[in-house]
N, C-alpha and C positions, 0 to 999 in steps of 0.2 A: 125567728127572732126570740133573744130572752132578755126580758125586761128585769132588772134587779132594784128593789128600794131602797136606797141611802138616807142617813140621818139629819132629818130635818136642820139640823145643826149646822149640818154643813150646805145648807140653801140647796140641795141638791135633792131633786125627788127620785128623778128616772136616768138611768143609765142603759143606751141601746148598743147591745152587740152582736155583731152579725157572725156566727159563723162562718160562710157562705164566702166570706172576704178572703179567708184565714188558705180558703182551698188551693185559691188561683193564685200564690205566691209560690215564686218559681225560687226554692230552697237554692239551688246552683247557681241562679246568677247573685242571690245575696252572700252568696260564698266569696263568690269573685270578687265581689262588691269592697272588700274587705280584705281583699288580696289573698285568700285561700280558694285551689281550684276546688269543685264543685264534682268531682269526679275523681276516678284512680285515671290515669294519663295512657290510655291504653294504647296510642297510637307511639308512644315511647320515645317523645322529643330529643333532638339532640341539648345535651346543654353547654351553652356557651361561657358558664360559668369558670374560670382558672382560679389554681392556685396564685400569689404573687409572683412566683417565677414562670408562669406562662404554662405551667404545667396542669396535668390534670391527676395522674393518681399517686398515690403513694403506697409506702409498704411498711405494716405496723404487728411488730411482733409482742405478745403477749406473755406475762410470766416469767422474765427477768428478776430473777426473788433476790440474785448475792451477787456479790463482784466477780465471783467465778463464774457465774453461770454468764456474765455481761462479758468476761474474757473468750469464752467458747464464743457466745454469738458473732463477736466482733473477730475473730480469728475466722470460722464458717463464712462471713457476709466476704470477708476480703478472699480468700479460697477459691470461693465462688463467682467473686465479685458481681454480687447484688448490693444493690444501693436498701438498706436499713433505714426509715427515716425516722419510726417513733419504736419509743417502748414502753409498754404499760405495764411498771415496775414494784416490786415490793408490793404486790398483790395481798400478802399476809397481814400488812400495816408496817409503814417507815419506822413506826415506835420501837420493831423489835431490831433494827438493827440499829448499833453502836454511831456515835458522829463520826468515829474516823472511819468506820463502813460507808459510813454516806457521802464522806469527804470520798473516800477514795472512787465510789461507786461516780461522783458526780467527774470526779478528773478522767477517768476512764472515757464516759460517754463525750465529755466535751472532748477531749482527743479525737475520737472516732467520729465528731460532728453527726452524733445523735440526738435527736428531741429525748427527751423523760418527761413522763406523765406520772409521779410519783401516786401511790394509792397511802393516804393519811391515814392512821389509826390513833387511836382505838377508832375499832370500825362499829358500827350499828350492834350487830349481833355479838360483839365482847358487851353488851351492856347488860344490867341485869334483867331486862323486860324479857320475858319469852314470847309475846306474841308471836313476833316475825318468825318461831321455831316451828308454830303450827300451819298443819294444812293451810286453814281459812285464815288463820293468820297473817301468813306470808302473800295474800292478794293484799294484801295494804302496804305494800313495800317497803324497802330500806329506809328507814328515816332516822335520822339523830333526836333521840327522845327528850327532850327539855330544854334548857338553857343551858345546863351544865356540859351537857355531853353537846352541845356548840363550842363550847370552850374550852374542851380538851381536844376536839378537832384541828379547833384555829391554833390553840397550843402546838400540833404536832406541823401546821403546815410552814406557822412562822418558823420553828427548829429548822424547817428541810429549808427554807428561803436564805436563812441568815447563812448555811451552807452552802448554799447558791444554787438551788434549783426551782426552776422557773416553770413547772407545770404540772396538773395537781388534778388526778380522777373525782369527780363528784357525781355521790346517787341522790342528793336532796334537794329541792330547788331551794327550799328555806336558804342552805349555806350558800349556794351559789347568786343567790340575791345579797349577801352577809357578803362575800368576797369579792362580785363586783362593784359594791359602797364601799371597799374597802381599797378598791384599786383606784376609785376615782379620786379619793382621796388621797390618795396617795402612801396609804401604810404599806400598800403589798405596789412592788414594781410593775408597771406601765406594759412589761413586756411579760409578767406572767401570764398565759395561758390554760382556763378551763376547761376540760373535757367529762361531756354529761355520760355519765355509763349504763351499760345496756341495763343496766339491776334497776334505771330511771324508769323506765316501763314507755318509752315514750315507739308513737308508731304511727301517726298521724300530722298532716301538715301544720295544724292548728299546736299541736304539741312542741312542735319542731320552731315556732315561729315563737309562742312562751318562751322556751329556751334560750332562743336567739337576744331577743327583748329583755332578757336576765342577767346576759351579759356570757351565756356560752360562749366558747370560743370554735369549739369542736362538740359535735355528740354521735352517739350510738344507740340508731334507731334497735326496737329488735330485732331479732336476727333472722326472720323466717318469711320479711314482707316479700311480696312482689315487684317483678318490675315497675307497672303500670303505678303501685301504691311508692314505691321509690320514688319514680320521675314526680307525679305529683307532691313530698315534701320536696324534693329538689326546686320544683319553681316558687313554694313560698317560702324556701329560705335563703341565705346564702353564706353561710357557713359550711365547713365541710362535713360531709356525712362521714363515718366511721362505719364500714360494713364487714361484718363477717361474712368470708368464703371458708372457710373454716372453721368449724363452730364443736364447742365438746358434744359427748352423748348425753349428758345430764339434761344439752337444750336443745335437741334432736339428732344431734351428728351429720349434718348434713355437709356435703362440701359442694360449692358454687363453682369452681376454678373455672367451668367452659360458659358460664355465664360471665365471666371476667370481661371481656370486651362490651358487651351491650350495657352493664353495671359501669364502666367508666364513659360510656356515651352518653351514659341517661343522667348520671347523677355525679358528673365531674363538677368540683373539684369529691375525689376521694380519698378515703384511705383504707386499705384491705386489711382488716384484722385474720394473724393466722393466729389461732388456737384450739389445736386438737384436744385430744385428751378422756378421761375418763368423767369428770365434773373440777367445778373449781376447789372444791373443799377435798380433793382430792389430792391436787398437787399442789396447791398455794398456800401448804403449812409449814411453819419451823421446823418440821421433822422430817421432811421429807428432802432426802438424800440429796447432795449440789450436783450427784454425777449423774441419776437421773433426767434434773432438770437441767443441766448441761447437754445431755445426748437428745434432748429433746429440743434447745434451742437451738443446736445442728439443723437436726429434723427440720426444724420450722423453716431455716432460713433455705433448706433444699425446696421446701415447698414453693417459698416465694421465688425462687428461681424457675418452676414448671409456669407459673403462673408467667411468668415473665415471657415464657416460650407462648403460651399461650396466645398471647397480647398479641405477642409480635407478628404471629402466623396467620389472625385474624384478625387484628386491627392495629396494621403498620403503623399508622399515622397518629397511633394514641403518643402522649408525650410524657414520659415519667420524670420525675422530680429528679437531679442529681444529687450527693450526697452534698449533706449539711447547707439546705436552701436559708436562706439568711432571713424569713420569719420563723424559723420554728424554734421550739421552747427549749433550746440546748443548752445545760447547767452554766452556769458561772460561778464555779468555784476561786 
């Protein structure tokens, strides 16, 4: 026992605390307790969780930077005919291209009944702080540093809405608490949809349920968990996960593709992000060529088509989404 003295002040002499108490609390079931499991889910539950069309996964192609590069994809998706649902576009920042680029970028995808998840700039790192350039600085992740650089965010996401795009990449939970007071109220439309990005750092159920309670709509856990740590955010949340089977070499280059069937049993509803590549700062710049990044969202959309063999060969009974399902975030131009 350790006895401490308090301030006669406060009528208080002795204070008794038991260590002893502290031992035999069972950390897991207070987990549960609170609806976070208490374990990574090693027994690898199925989850009965759907999309609203009944379905369980999707297919989300990354780095869509120009309208040409959105013409390749969508001419490859039909070729091929794989079903496209999301794209996570303008990677570089929407700012740098023109309104009638984004007009046209936004009639393109609504044709093609694709979601857009536009990425907003100026982004974090066009600011002038350099911590996030350092080593040890970049563990304190992507953040919008002030009030200002809030306000040239929300500046750039109104632009891409008043053009009619309805879905918007976020690495800060700051803004994404800012966006969803901003939907209830009504400034930003009812049907725009959130997605939290991998650059969030998030990787744990408790993380993934923050999120959710933020007003996420969608996120992405990182890219290297496990199954067992998968299936455990999938039972405390229920929104859809964002997973990379495909992932660049900057964030280890791994590819998942024959774990595809147990990833959409464990953690339906999903969405498969394909993005190969050398690192983002490598192809998600102004300068970098449309015909590269054309030949590459070819590539991508061949991937998503193995991936689909995959599925099929080993888990018939998965159910994929059809093209342009009537929740997802497709422009209204």
């Amino acid at each position: 026992m350790i006895y401490i003295e308090y301030s006669k002040l406060l009528n208080i002499r002795y204070i008794e605390i038991s260590f002893g108490a502290f031992e035999m609390i069972d950390v897991k079931k207070l987990l549960e307790e609170i609806g976070i499991p208490g374990r990574d889910l090693y027994e690898l539950p199925d989850s009965k969780k759907r999309f609203p069309d009944g379905a369980q996964w999707r297919i989300e192609i990354s780095g869509v930077e120009r309208v040409s590069v959105l013409k390749e994809l969508i001419d490859e998706s039909r070729k091929r005919d794989v079903p496209v649902h999301r794209l996570i576009s303008v990677v570089m920042g929407a700012t740098l291209l023109t309104k009638d680029e984004l007009k046209s970028f936004a009639e393109l995808a609504s044709e093609a009944e694709m979601e857009v998840i536009l990425t907003p700039g100026p982004r974090q790192i066009w600011d002038t702080g350099r911590q996030i350039s350092t080593p040890e600085g970049a563990l304190s992740g992507l953040r919008h540093r002030g009030a200002d650089q809030l306000n040239y965010v929300l500046q750039d996401i109104f632009r891409a809405i008043e053009i009619g795009f309805r879905g918007f990449l976020v690495t800060d939970e700051g803004l994404l608490w800012v966006l969803n007071m901003l939907r209830k109220k009504k400034y930003i439309p009812s049907n725009t949809k959130f997605k939290v990005s991998i650059f969030a750092g998030h990787a744990n159920p408790a993380g993934a349920k923050v999120l959710e309670n933020l007003g996420a709509d969608t996120f992405n856990p990182i890219g290297d968990l496990s199954l067992p740590a998968l299936a455990a955010i999938r039972r405390a949340t229920d929104i859809p996960l964002d997973l990379h089977i495909y992932l660049f070499d900057s964030f280890g280059g791994f590819v998942r593709f024959y774990e595809a069937p147990d990833m959409i049993r464990v953690t339906s509803p999903c969405y498969f992000k394909i993005e190969p590549g050398v690192s983002v700062s490598a192809l998600y710049k102004p300068w970098v060529s449309s015909e590269l990044l054309g030949n590459m969202a070819r590539e991508k959309v061949k991937y998503a088509e193995i991936i689909m063999e995959i599925v099929d060969r080993n888990y018939p009974e998965a159910k994929l989404s059809n093209r342009g399902a009537r929740d997802l975030a497709i422009p209204e131009p």
